[in-house]
C-alpha positions in Angstrom: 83.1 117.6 105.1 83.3 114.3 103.4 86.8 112.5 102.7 87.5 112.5 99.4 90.2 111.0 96.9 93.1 114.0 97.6 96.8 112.2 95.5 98.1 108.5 94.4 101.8 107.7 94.8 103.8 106.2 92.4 107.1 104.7 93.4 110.1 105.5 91.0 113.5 104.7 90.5 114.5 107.8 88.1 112.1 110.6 88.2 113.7 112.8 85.9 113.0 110.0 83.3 109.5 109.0 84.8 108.7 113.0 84.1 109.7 112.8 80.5 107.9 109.2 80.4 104.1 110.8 81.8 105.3 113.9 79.3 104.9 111.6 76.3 101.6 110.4 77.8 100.3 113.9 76.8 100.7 114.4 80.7 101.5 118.3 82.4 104.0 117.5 85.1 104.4 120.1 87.7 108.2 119.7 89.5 107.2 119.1 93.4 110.5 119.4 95.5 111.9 117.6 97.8 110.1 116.1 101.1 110.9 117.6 104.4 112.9 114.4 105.5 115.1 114.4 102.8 113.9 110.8 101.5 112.5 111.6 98.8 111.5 114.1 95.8 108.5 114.1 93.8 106.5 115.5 90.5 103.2 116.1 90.5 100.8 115.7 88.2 97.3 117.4 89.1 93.9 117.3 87.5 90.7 119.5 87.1 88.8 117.7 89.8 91.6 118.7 92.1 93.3 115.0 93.1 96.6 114.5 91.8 99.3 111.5 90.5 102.6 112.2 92.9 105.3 110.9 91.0 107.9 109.8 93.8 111.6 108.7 94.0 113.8 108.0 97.2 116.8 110.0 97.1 118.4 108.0 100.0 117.9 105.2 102.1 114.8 104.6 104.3 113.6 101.9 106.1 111.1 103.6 108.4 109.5 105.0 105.4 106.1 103.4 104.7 107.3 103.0 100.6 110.7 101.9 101.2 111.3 98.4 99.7 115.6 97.9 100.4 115.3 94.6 98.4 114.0 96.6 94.8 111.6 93.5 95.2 108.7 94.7 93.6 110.0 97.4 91.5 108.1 100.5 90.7 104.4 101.4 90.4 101.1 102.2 92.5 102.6 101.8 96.0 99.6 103.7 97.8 96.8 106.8 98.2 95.2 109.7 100.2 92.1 110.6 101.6 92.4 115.0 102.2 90.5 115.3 105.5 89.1 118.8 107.3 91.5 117.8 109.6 93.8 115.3 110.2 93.5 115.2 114.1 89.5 115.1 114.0 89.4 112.5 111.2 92.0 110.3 113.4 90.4 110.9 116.8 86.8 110.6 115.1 88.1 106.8 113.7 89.6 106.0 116.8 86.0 106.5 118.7 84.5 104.1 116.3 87.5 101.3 116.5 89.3 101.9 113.8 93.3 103.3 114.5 95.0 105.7 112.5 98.5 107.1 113.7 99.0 110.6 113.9 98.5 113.6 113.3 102.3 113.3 111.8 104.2 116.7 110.6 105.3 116.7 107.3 106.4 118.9 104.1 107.8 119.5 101.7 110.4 122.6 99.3 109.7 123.4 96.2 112.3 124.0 93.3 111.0 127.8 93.5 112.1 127.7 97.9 108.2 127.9 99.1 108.2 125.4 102.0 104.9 123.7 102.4 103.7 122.0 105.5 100.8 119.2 106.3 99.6 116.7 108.6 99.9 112.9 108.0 97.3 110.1 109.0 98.9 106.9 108.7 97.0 103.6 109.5 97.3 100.1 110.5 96.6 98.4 107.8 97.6 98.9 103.6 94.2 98.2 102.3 93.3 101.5 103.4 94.6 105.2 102.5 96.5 107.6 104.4 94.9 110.9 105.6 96.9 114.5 103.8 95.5 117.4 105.8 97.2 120.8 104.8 98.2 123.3 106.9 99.4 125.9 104.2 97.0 126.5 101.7 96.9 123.4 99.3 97.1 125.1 96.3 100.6 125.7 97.5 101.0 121.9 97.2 98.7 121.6 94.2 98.8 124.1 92.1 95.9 125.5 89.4 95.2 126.9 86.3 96.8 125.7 82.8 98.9 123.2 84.8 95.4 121.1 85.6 95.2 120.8 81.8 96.6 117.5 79.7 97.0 117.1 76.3 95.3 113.4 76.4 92.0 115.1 77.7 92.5 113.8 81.8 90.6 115.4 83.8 89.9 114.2 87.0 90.6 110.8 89.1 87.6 107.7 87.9 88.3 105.1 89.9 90.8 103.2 92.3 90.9 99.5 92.4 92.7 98.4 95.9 93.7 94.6 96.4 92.6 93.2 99.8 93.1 89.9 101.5 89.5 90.0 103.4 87.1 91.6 101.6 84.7 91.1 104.9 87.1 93.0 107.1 88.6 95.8 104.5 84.4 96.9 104.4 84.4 97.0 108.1 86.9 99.1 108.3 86.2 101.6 105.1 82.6 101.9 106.9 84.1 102.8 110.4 86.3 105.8 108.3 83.7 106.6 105.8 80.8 106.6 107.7 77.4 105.6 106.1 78.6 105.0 102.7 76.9 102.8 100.4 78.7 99.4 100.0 78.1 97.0 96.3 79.5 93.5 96.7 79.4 91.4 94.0 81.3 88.2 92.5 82.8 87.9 89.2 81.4 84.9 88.1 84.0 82.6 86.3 86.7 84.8 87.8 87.3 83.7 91.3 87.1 87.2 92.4 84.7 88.8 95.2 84.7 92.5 94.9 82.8 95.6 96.7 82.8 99.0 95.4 81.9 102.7 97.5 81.9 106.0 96.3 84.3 109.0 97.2 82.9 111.9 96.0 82.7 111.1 92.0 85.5 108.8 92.4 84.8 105.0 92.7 87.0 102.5 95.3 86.8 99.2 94.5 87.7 96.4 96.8 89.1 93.2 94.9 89.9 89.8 96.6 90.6 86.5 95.3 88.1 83.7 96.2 89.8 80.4 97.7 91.6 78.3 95.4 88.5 75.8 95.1 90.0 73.8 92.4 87.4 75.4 89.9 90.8 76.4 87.4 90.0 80.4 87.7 92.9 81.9 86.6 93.7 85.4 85.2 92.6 88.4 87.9 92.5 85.8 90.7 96.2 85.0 90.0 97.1 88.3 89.6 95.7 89.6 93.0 97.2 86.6 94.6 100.5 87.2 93.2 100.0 91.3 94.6 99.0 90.3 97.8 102.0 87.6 98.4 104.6 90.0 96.6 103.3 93.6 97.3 100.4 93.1 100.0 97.0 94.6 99.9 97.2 98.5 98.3 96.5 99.9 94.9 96.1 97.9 91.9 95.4 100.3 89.4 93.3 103.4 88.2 90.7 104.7 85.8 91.5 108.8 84.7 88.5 110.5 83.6 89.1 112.1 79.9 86.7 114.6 78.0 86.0 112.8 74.9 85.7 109.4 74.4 88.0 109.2 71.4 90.6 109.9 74.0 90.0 106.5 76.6 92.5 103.6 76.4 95.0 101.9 78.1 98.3 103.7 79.2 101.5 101.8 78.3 102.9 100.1 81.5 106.4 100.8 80.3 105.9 104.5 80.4 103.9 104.8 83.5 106.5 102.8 85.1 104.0 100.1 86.0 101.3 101.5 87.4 98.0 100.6 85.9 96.2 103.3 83.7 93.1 103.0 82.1 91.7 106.4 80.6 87.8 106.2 80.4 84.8 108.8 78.9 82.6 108.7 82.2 
């Protein structure tokens, strides 16, 4: 079984007011629970193609916790995504065998508001360019759940594309190859941009791998600067997203203020 694109995390301060925010969107957001560690709590917001947008706020300090940021440094938005494996301990042991480390399998979970406790395995690696592993070990539509909730009144349906800031583009390949497996890779350069990019497929969903070309006194500015500014501030992760809609009438840019600064872009593909 191929990995393919399972959630992406957004990082909140109030989530009741980040619910009402994605409601406006013409969003359905499903309540979620709170996590088995008591950190946090999310909202989910889940699509036709069966990925998701997890909606997440810290309800107490956390240092250990792979999203914690004490310092309120960078603020909210796109703070990271998952892969949904077969299994996480055959995914992580299959990596390892080809160089590529992934802790776990780590035990995690999550209540939900109606007192169903879910369960799932965690693969966590060793670098932020690439996603973590979800593996469930009670059924996932438990965790995700179907029917009229999958539907949006802005015409999402599914997960397009993720675009994933990287410091070495040469090295981030090397390692999406070692977890993919025989994937085809596209690099490419935006000319005029200062940007080197490389794009693979999950499933119908598109990763794109962006990094900034060295300052070479050419005067790129724009998405150079802003990856630079990510990767000094935020470090390599998510950038931003394209959501699939059913008509084409219905693609635009989401409002950063009401997406809590995570990059949106809804496209007819």
């Amino acid at each position: 079984m191929p990995l393919l694109p399972d959630h992406l995390v957004i990082r909140v301060h109030d989530l009741k007011q980040t619910v009402a925010d994605f409601t406006e969107l013409g969003f359905t957001v499903q309540r979620g629970g709170t996590h088995a560690d008591g950190s946090t709590h999310n909202a989910l917001i889940g699509f036709d193609d069966g990925s998701y947008i997890a909606l997440i706020a810290f309800l107490k300090d956390a240092k250990e916790h792979r999203w914690w940021d004490a310092g309120q440094r960078v603020g909210e938005g796109l703070v990271d995504f998952a892969l949904l494996p077969e299994s996480v301990s055959r995914t992580v042991e299959a990596a390892y065998a080809r160089g590529l480390y992934y802790e776990g399998p780590i035990p995690g979970g999550r209540v939900r508001p109606d007192g169903t406790r879910l369960e799932w395995q965690i693969g966590r690696p060793s670098t932020r360019d690439l996603p973590f592993l979800c593996g469930d070990l009670t059924p996932r539509f438990l965790r995700v759940a179907e029917g009229e909730v999958r539907k949006h009144r802005n015409g999402t349906t599914g997960l397009a594309a993720i675009n994933v800031a990287v410091a070495d583009l040469d090295k981030s390949i090397d390692r999406y190859r070692i977890l993919l497996g025989d994937v085809a890779v596209h690099r490419s350069t935006l000319v005029g941009h200062g940007v080197q990019l490389a794009t693979l497929p999950l499933g119908a969903t598109t990763v794109t791998l962006l990094s900034p070309v060295e300052d070479t006194g050419t005067g790129a500015t724009g998405l150079a600067d802003e990856l630079r500014a990510q990767l000094a501030t935020r470090g390599e992760g998510v950038i931003g997203a394209a959501l699939r809609v059913a008509d084409a009438a219905q693609a635009r840019t989401l409002p950063g203020e009401l997406t809590h600064g995570a990059r949106f872009d809804l496209v007819h593909a």
